[in-house]
C-alpha positions as CSV (number, residue, x, y, z in Angstrom):
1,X,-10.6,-1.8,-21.1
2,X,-9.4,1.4,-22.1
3,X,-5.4,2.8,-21.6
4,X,-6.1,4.8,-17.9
5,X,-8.3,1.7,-16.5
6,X,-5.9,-1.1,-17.6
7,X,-2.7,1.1,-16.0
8,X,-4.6,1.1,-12.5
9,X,-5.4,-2.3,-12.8
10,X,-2.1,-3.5,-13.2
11,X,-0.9,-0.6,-10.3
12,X,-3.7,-2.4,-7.8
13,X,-2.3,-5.9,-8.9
14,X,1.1,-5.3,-8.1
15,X,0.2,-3.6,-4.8
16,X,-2.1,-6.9,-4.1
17,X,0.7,-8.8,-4.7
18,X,2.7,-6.9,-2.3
19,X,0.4,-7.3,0.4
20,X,-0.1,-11.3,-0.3
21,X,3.7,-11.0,-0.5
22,X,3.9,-9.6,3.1
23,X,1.3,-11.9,4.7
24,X,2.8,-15.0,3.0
25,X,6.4,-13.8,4.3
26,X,5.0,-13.2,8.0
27,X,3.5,-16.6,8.0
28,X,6.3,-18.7,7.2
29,X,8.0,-21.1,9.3
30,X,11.2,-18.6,9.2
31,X,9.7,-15.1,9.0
32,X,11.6,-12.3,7.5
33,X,9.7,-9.5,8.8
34,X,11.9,-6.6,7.2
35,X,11.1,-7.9,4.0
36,X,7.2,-8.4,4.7
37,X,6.6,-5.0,6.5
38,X,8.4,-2.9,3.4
39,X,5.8,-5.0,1.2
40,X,2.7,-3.6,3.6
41,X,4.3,-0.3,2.5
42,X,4.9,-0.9,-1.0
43,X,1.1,-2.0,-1.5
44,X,-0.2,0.7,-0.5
45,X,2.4,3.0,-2.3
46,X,1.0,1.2,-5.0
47,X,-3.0,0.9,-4.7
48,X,-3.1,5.0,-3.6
49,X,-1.1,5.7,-7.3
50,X,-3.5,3.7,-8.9
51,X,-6.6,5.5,-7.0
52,X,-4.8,9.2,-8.4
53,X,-4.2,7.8,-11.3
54,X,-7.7,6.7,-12.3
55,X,-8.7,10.3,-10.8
56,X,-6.6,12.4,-13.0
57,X,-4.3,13.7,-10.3
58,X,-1.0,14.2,-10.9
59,X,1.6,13.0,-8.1
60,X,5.4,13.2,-7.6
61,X,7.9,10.6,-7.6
62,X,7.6,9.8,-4.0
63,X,7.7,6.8,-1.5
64,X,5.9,9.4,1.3
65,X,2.0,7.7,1.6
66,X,1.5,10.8,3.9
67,X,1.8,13.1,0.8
68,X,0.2,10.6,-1.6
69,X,-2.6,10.4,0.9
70,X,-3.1,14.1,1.1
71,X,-3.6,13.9,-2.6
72,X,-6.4,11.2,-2.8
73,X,-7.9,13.2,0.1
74,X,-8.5,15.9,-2.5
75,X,-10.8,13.6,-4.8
76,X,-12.4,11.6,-1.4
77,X,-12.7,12.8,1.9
78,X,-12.6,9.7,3.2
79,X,-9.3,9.4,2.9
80,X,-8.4,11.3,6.3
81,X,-9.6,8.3,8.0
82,X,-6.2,6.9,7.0
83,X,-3.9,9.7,8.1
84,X,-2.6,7.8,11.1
85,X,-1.8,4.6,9.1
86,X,-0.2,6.7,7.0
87,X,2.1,8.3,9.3
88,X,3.1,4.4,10.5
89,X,3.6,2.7,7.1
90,X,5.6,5.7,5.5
91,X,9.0,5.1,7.4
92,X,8.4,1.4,6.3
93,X,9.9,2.3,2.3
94,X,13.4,2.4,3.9
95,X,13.4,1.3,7.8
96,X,14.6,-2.0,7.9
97,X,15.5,-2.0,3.8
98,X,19.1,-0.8,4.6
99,X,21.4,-2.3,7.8
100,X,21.2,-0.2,10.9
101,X,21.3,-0.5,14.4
102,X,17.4,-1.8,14.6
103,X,17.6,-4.8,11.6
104,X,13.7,-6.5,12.3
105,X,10.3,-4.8,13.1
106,X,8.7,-6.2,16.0
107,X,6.3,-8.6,15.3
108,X,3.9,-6.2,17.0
109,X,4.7,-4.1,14.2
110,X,5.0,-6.7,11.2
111,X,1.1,-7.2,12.2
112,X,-0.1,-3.7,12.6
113,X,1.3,-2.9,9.1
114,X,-0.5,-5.9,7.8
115,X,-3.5,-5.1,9.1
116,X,-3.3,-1.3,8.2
117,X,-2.1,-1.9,4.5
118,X,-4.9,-4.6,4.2
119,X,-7.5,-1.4,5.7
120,X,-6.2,0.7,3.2
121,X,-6.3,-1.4,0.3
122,X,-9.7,-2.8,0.4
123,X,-10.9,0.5,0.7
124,X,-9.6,1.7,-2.1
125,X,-10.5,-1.3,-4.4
126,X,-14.2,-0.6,-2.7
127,X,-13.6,2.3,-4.9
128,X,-13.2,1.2,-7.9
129,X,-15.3,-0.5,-10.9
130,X,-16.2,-4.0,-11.2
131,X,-14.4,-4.0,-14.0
132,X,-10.9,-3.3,-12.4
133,X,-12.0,-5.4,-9.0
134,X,-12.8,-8.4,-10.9
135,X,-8.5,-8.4,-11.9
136,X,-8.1,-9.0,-8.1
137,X,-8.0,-12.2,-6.1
């Protein structure tokens, strides 16, 4: 596996991790929401830098999914489908990191991330080769 293959293969595992992360968090007997629905963020975060990187694009240091979006949007059209989830899961990188006067998403919300970063994800590992896929569960 060459240098640029083996970096978005380990940027996709860590944002699968952070998505098992979040679903394993939601499901447990005492569920700590904040921390799973900043994990639905995080893999995304994660999955859409390794999509630029294997793409060549360049991206800022940024926690903003609706910016890193725009950018994969560039290289696949496709992308656009996930504006909207984009728009929900960016406020997620900080939200409920930090106390506030709103401390837990909803459970409504815990899910909807889920589902949304799960969406996103596994359309961008449909994307890539077998070669990369076959590092994820």
């Amino acid at each position: 596996m060459d240098d640029k293959n083996e970096l978005v293969k380990n940027w996709m595992v860590k944002g699968q991790h952070d998505l098992l992360a979040a679903c394993k968090l939601s499901s447990d007997s005492e569920i700590y929401s904040d921390i799973a629905i900043y994990h639905c963020h995080q893999s995304v975060e994660k999955a859409i830098k390794g999509f630029l990187i294997l793409h060549n694009q360049p991206f800022p240091r940024t926690h903003d999914l609706r910016l890193l979006l725009q950018l994969a949007i560039i290289i696949n059209d496709c992308f656009q489908y996930y504006q909207e989830a984009s728009e929900i899961l960016t406020p997620y990188a900080t939200e409920f990191r930090y106390p506030s006067d709103v401390m837990q998403p909803t459970s409504e919300e815990l899910q909807e991330a889920i589902e949304k970063a799960g969406e996103i994800f596994n359309f961008i590992t449909s994307l890539l080769s077998d070669e990369i896929r076959s590092f994820l569960i």
